[in-house]
Each structure stands twice: as C-alpha cells, then as structure tokens.
PDB file of N, H, CA, C and O in Angstrom:
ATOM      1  N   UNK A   1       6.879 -22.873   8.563  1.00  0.00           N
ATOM      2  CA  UNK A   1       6.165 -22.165   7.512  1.00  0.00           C
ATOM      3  C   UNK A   1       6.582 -20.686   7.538  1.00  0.00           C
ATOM      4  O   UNK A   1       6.623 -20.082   8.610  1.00  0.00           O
ATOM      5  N   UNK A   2       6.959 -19.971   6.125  1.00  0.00           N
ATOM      6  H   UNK A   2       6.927 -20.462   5.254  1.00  0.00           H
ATOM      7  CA  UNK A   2       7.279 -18.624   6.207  1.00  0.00           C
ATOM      8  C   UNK A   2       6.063 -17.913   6.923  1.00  0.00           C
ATOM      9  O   UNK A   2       5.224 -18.544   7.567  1.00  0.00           O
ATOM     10  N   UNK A   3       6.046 -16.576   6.757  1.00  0.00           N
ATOM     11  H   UNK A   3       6.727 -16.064   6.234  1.00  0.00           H
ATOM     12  CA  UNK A   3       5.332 -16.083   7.537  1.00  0.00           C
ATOM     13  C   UNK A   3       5.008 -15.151   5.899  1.00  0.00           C
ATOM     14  O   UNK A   3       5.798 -14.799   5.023  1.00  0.00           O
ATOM     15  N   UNK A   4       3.320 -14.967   6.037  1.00  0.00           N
ATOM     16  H   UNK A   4       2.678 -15.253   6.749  1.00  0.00           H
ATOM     17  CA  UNK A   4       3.033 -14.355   4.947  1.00  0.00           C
ATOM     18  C   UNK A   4       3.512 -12.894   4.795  1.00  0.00           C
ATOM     19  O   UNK A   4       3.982 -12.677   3.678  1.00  0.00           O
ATOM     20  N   UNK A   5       3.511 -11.957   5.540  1.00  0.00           N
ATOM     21  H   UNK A   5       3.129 -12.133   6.448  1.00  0.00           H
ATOM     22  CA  UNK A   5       4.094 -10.740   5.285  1.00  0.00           C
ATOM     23  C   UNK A   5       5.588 -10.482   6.042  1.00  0.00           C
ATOM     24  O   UNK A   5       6.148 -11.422   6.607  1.00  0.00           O
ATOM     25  N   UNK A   6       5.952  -9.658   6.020  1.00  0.00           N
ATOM     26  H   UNK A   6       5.498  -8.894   5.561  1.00  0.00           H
ATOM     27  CA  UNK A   6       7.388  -8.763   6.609  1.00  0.00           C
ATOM     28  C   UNK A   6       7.023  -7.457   7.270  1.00  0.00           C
ATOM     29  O   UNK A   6       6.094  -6.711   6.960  1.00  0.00           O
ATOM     30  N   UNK A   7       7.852  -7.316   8.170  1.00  0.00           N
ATOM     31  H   UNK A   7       8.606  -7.922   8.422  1.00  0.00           H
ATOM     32  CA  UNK A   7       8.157  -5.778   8.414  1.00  0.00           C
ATOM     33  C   UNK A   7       9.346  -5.118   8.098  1.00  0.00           C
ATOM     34  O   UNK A   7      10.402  -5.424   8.653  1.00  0.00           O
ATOM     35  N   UNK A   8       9.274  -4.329   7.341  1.00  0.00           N
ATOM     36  H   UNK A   8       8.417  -4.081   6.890  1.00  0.00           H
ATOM     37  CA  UNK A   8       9.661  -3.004   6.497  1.00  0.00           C
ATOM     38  C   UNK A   8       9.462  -1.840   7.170  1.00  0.00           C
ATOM     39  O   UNK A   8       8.533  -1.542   7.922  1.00  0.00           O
ATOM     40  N   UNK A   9      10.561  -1.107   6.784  1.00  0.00           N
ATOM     41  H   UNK A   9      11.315  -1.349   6.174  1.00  0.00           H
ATOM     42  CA  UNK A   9      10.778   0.592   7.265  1.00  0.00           C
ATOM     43  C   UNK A   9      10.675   1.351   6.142  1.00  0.00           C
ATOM     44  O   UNK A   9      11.527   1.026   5.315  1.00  0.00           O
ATOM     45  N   UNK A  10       9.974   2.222   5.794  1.00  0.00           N
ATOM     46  H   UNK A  10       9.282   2.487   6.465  1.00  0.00           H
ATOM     47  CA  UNK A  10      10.655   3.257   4.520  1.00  0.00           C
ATOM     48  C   UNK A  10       9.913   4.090   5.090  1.00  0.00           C
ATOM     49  O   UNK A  10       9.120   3.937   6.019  1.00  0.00           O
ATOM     50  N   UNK A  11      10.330   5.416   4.220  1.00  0.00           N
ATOM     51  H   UNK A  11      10.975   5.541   3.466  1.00  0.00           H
ATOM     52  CA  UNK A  11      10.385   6.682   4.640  1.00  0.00           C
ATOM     53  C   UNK A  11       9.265   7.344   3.218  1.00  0.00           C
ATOM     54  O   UNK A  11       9.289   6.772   2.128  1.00  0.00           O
ATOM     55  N   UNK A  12       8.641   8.193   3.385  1.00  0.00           N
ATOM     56  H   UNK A  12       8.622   8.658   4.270  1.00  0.00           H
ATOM     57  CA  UNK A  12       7.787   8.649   2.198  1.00  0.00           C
ATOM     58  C   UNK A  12       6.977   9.590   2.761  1.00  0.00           C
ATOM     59  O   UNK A  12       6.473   9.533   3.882  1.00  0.00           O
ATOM     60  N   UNK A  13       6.829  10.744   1.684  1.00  0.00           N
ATOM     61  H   UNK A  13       7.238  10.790   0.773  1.00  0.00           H
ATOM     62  CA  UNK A  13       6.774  12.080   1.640  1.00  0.00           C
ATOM     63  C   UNK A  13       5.456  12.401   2.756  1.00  0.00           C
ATOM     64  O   UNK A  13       4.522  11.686   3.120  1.00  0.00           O
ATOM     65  N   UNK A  14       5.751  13.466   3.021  1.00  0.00           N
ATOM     66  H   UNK A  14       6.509  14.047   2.725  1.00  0.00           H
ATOM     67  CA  UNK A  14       4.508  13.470   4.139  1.00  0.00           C
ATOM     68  C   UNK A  14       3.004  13.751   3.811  1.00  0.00           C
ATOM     69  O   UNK A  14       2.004  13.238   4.312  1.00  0.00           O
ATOM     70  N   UNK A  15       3.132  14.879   2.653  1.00  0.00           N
ATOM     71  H   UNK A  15       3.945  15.296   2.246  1.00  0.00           H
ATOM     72  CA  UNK A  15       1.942  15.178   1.802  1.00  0.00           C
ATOM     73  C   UNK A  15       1.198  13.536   1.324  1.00  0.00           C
ATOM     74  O   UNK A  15      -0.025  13.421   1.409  1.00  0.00           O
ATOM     75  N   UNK A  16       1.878  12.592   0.936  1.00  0.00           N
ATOM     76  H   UNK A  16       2.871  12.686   0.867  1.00  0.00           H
ATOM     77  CA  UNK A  16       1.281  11.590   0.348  1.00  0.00           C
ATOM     78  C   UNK A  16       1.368  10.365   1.551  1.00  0.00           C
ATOM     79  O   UNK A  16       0.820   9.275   1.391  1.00  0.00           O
ATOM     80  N   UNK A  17       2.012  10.665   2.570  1.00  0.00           N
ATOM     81  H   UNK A  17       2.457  11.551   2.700  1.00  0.00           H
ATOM     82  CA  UNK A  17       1.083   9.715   3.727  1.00  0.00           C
ATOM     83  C   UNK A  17       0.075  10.251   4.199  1.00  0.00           C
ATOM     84  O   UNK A  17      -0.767   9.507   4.701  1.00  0.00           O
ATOM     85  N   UNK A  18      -0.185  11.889   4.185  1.00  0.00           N
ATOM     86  H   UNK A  18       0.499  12.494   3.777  1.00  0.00           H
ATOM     87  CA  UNK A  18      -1.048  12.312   4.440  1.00  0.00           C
ATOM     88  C   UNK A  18      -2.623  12.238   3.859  1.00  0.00           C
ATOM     89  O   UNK A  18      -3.781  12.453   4.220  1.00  0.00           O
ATOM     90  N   UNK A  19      -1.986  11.866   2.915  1.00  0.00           N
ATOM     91  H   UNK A  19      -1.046  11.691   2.622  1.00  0.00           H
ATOM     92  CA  UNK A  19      -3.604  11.607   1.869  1.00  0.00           C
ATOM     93  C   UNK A  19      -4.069   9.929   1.911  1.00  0.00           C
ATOM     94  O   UNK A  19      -5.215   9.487   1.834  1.00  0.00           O
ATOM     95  N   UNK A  20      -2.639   9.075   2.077  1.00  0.00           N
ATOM     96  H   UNK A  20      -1.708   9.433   2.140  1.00  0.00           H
ATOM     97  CA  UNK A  20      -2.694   7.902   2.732  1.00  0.00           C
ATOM     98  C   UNK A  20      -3.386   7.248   3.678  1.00  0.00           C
ATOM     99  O   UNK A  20      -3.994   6.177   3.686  1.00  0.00           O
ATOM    100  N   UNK A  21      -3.149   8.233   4.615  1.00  0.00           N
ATOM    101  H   UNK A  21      -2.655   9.102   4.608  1.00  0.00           H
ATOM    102  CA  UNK A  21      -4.142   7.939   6.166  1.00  0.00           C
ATOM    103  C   UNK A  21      -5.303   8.654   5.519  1.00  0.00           C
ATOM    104  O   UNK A  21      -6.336   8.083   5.867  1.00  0.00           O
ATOM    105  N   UNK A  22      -5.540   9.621   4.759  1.00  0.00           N
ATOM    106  H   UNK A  22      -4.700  10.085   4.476  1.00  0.00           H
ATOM    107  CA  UNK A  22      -7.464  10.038   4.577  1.00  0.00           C
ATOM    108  C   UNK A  22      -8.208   8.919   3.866  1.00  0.00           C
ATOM    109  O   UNK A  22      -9.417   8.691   3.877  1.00  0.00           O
ATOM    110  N   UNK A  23      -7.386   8.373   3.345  1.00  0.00           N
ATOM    111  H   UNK A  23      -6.404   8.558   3.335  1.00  0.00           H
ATOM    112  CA  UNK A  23      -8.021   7.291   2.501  1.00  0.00           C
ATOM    113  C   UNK A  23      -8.129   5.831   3.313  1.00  0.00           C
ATOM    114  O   UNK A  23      -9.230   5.317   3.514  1.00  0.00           O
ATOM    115  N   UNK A  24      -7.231   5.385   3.634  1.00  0.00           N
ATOM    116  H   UNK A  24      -6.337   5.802   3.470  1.00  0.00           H
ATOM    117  CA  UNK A  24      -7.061   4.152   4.675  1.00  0.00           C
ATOM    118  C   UNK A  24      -8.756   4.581   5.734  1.00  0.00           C
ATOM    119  O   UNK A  24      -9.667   3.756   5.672  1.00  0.00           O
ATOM    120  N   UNK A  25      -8.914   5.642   6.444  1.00  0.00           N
ATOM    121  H   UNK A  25      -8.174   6.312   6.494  1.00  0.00           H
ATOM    122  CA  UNK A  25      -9.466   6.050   7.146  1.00  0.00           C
ATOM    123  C   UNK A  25     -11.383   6.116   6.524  1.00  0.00           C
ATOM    124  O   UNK A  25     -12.490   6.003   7.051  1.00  0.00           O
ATOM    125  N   UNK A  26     -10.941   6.311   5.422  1.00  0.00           N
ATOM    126  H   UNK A  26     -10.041   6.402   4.995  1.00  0.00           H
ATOM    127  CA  UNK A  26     -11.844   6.719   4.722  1.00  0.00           C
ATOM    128  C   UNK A  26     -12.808   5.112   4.259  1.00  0.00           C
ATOM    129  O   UNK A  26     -14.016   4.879   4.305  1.00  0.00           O
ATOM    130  N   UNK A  27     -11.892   4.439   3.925  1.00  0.00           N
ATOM    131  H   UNK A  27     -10.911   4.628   3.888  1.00  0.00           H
ATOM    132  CA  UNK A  27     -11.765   2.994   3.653  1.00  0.00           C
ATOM    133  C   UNK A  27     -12.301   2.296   4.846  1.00  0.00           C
ATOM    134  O   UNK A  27     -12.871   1.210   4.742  1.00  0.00           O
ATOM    135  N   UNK A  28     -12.142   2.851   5.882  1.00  0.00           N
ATOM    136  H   UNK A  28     -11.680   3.733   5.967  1.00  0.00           H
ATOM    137  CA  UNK A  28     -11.898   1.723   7.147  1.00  0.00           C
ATOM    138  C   UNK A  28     -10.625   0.901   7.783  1.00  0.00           C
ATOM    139  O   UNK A  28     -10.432   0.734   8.987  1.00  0.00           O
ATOM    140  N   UNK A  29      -9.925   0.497   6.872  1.00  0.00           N
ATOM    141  H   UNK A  29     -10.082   0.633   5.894  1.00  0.00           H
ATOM    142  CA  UNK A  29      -8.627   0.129   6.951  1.00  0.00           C
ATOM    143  C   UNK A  29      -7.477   0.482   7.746  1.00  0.00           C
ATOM    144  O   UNK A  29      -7.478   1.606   8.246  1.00  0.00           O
ATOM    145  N   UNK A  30      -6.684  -0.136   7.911  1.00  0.00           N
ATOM    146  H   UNK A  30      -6.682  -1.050   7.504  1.00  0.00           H
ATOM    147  CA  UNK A  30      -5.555   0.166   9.142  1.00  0.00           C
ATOM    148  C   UNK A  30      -4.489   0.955   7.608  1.00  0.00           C
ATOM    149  O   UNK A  30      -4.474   0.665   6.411  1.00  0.00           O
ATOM    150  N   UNK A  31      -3.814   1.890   8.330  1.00  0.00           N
ATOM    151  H   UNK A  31      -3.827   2.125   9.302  1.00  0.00           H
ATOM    152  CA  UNK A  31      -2.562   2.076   7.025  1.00  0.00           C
ATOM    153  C   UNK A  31      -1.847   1.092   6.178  1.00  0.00           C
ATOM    154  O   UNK A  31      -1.925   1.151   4.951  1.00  0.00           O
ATOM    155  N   UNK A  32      -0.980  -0.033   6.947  1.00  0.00           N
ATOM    156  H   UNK A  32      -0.916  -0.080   7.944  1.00  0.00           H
ATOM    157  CA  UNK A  32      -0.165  -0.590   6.153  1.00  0.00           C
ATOM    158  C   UNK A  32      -1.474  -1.580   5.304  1.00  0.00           C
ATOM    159  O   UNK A  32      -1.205  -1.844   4.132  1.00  0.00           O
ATOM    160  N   UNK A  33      -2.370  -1.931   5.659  1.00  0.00           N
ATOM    161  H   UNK A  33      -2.588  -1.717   6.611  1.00  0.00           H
ATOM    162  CA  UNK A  33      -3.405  -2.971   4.742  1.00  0.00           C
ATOM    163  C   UNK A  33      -3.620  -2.020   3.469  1.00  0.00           C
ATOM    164  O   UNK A  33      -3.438  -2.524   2.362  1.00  0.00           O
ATOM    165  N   UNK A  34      -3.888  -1.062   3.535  1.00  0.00           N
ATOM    166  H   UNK A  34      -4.035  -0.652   4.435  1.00  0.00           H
ATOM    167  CA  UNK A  34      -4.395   0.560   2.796  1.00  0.00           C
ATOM    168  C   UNK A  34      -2.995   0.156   1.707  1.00  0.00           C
ATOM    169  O   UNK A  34      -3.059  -0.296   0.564  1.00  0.00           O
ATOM    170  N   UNK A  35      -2.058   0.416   2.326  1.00  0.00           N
ATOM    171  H   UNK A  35      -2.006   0.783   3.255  1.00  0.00           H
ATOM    172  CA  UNK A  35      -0.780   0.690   1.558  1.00  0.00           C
ATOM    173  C   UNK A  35      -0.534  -0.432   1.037  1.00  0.00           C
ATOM    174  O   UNK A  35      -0.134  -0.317  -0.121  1.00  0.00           O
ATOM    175  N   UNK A  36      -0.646  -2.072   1.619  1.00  0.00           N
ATOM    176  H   UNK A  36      -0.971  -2.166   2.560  1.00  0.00           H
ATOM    177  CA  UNK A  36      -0.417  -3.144   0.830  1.00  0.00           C
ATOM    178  C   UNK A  36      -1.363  -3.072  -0.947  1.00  0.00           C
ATOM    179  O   UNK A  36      -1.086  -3.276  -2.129  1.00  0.00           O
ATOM    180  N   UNK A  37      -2.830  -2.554   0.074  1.00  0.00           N
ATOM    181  H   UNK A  37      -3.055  -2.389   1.034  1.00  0.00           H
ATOM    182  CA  UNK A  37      -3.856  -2.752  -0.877  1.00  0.00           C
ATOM    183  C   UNK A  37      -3.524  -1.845  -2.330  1.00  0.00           C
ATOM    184  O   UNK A  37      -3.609  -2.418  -3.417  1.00  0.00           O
ATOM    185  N   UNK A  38      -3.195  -0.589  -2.253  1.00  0.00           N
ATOM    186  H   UNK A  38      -3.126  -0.124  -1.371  1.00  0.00           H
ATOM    187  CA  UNK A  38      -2.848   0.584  -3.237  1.00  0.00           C
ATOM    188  C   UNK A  38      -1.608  -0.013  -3.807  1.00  0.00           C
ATOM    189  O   UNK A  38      -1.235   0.786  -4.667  1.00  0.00           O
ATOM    190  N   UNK A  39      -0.640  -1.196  -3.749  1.00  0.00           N
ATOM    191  H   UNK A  39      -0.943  -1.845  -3.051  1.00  0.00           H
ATOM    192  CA  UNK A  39       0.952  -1.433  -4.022  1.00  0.00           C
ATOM    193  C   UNK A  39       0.732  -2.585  -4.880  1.00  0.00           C
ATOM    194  O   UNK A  39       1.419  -2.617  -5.901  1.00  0.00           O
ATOM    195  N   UNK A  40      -0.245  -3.724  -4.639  1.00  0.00           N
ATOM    196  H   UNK A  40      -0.803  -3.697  -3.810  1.00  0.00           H
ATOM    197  CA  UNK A  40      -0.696  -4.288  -5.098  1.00  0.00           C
ATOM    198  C   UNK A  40      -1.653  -4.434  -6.261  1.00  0.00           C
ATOM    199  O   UNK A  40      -1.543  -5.350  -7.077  1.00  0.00           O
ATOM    200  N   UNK A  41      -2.496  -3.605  -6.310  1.00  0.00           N
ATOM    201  H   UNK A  41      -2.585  -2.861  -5.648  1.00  0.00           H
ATOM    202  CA  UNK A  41      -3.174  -2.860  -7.560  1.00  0.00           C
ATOM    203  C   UNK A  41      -2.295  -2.197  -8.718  1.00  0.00           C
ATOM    204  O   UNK A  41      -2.374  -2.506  -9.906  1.00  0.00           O
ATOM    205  N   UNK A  42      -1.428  -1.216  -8.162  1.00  0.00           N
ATOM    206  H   UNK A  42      -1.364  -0.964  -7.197  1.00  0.00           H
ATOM    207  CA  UNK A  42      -0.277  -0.881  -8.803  1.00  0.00           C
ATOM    208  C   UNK A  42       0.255  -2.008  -9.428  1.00  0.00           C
ATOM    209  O   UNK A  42      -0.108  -2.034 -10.604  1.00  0.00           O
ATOM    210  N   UNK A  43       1.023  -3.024  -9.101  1.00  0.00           N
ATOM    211  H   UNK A  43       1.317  -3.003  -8.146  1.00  0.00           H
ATOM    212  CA  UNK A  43       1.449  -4.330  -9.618  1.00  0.00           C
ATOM    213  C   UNK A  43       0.995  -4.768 -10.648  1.00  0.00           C
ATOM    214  O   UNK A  43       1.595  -4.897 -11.715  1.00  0.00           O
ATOM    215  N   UNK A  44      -0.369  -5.096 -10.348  1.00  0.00           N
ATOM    216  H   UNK A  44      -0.857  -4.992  -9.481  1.00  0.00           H
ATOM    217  CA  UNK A  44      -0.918  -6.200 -11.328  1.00  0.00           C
ATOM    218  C   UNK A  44      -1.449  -5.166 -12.300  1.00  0.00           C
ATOM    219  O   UNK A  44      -1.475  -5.699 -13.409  1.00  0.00           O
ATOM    220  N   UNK A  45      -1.895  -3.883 -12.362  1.00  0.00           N
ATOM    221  H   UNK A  45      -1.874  -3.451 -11.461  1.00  0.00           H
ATOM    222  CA  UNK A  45      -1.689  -3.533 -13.482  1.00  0.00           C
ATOM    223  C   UNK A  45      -0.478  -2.753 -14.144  1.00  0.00           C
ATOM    224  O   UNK A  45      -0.823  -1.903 -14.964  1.00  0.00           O
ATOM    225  N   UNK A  46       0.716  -2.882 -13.954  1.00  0.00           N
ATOM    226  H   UNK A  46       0.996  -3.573 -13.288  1.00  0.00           H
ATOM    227  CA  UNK A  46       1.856  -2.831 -14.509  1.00  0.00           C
ATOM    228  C   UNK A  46       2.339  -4.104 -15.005  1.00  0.00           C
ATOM    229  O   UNK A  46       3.319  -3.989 -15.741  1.00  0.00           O
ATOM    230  N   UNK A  47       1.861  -5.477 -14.776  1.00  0.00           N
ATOM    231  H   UNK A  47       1.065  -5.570 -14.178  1.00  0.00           H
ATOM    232  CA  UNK A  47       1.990  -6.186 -15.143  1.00  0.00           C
ATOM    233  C   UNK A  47       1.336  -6.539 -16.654  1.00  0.00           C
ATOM    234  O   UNK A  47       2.010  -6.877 -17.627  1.00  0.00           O
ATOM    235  N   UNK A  48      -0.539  -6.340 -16.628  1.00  0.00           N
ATOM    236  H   UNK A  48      -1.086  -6.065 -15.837  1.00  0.00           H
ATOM    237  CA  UNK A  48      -1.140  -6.227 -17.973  1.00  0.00           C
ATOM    238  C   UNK A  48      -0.880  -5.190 -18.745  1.00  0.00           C
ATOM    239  O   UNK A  48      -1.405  -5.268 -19.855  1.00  0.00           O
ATOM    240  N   UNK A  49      -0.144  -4.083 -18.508  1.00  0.00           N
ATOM    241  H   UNK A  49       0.283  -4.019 -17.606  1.00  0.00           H
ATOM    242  CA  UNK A  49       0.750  -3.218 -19.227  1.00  0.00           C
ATOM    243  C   UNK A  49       1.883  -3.783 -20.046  1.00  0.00           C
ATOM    244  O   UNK A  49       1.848  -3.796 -21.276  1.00  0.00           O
ATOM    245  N   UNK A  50       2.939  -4.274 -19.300  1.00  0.00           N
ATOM    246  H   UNK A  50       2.968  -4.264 -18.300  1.00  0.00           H
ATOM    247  CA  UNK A  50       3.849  -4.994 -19.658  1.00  0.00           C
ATOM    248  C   UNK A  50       3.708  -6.352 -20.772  1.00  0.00           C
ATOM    249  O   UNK A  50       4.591  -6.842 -21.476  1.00  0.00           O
ATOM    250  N   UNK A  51       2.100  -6.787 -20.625  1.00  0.00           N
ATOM    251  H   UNK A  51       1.383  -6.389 -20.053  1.00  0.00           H
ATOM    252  CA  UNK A  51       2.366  -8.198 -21.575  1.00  0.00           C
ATOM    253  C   UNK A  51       1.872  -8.086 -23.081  1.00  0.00           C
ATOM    254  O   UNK A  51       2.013  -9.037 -23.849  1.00  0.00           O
TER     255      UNK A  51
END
C-alpha cells in the first residue's frame, strides 16, 4: 500500500514561515499539518474558481 503522504524539501521565505509557525502554533498544530492544511484549502478553492 502507498503511503499516504511524502517527504518534501522546499525552501520559503522566512517572513512567511514566520507567520506560518504563529499560526500552526496558534492553531495547535504541528507545521507541516498547518502547511498541508493552508495548501489544501488553497486547492479546492482554485478549483471552484476554475469551474
């Protein structure tokens, strides 16, 4: 069975990981869940944009 997620490297601005972790933190959340969660939202509404 695949494995539901990956690990990934990228690089991104520091000001906006910085506000990243206040929010994740803020949330409760670990970063990358934070960052799945904010990438994913993004998505699906670029998607009801698109149709």
């Amino acid at each position: 069975m695949k494995p539901l997620k990956e690990k990934i490297s990228i690089t991104i601005d520091s000001d906006i990981l910085v506000k990243l972790r206040e929010k994740a933190d803020y949330d409760c959340r670990p970063l990358s869940q934070y960052i799945n969660l904010v990438l994913k939202k993004h998505l699906e509404e670029e998607d009801k944009k698109n149709k």
